[in-house]
VOGU-3710 file (C-alpha; in Angstrom, 3 decimals, decimal comma):
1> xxxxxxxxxx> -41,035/10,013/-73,759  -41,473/12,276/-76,592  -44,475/14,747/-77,052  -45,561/17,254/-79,392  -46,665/20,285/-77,906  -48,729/20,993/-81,314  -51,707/21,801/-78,743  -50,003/24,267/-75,922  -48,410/26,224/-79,159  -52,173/26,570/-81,002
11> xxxxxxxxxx> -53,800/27,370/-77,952  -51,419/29,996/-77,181  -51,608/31,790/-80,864  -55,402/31,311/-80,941  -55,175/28,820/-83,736  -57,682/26,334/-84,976  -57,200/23,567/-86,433  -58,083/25,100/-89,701  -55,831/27,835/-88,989  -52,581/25,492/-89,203
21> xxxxxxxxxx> -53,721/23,488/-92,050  -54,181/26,258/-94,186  -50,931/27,763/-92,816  -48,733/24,791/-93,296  -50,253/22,629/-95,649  -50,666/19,687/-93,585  -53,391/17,354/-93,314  -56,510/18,021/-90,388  -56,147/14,643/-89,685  -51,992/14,743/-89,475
31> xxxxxxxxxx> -53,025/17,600/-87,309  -55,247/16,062/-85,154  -52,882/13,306/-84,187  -50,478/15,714/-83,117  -52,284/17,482/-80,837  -53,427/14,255/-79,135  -50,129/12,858/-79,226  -51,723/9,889/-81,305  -49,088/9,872/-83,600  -46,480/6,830/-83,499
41> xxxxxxxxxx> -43,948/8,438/-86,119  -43,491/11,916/-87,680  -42,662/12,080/-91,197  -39,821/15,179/-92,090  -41,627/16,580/-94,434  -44,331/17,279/-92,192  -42,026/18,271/-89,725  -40,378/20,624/-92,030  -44,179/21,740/-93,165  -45,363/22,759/-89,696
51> xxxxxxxxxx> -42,412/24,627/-88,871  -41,695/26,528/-91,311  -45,536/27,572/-91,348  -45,332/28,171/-87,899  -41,728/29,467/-87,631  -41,007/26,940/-85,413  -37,612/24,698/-84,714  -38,269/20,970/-84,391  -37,017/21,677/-80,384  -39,977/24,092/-80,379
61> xxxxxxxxxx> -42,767/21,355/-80,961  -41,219/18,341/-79,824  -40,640/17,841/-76,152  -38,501/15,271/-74,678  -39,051/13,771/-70,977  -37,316/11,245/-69,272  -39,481/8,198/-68,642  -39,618/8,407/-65,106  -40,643/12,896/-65,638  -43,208/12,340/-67,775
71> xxx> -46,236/14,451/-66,885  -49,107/11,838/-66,720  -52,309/12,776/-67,181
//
């Protein structure tokens, strides 16, 4: 399983939502589905948008976890 740990990073720089779009460009919405994890695909340029905004490395938002180490919730 992959996540995006969109939410832990935000949370942990005191962002809003509003914050990162204004930031990196991309769309509250785009937003939103990342920090539910409701995305099913990431475009690159929005990958490329919310890291360099961030200064981030695509290893820094995106998590990977074996299927059976998944943290479920």
């Amino acid at each position: 399983m992959i996540i995006c740990v969109l939410d832990k990073i935000m949370e942990q720089r005191g962002y809003s939502n509003k914050d990162v779009v204004e930031i990196t460009g991309v769309s509250r919405n785009t937003i939103k589905g990342f920090q539910s994890n409701a995305s099913k695909r990431i475009d690159y340029e929005t990958l490329d948008k919310l890291c360099n905004g961030l200064g981030l490395t695509p290893g820094d938002l995106l998590k990977f976890y074996p299927d059976e180490d998944y943290p479920r919730q």
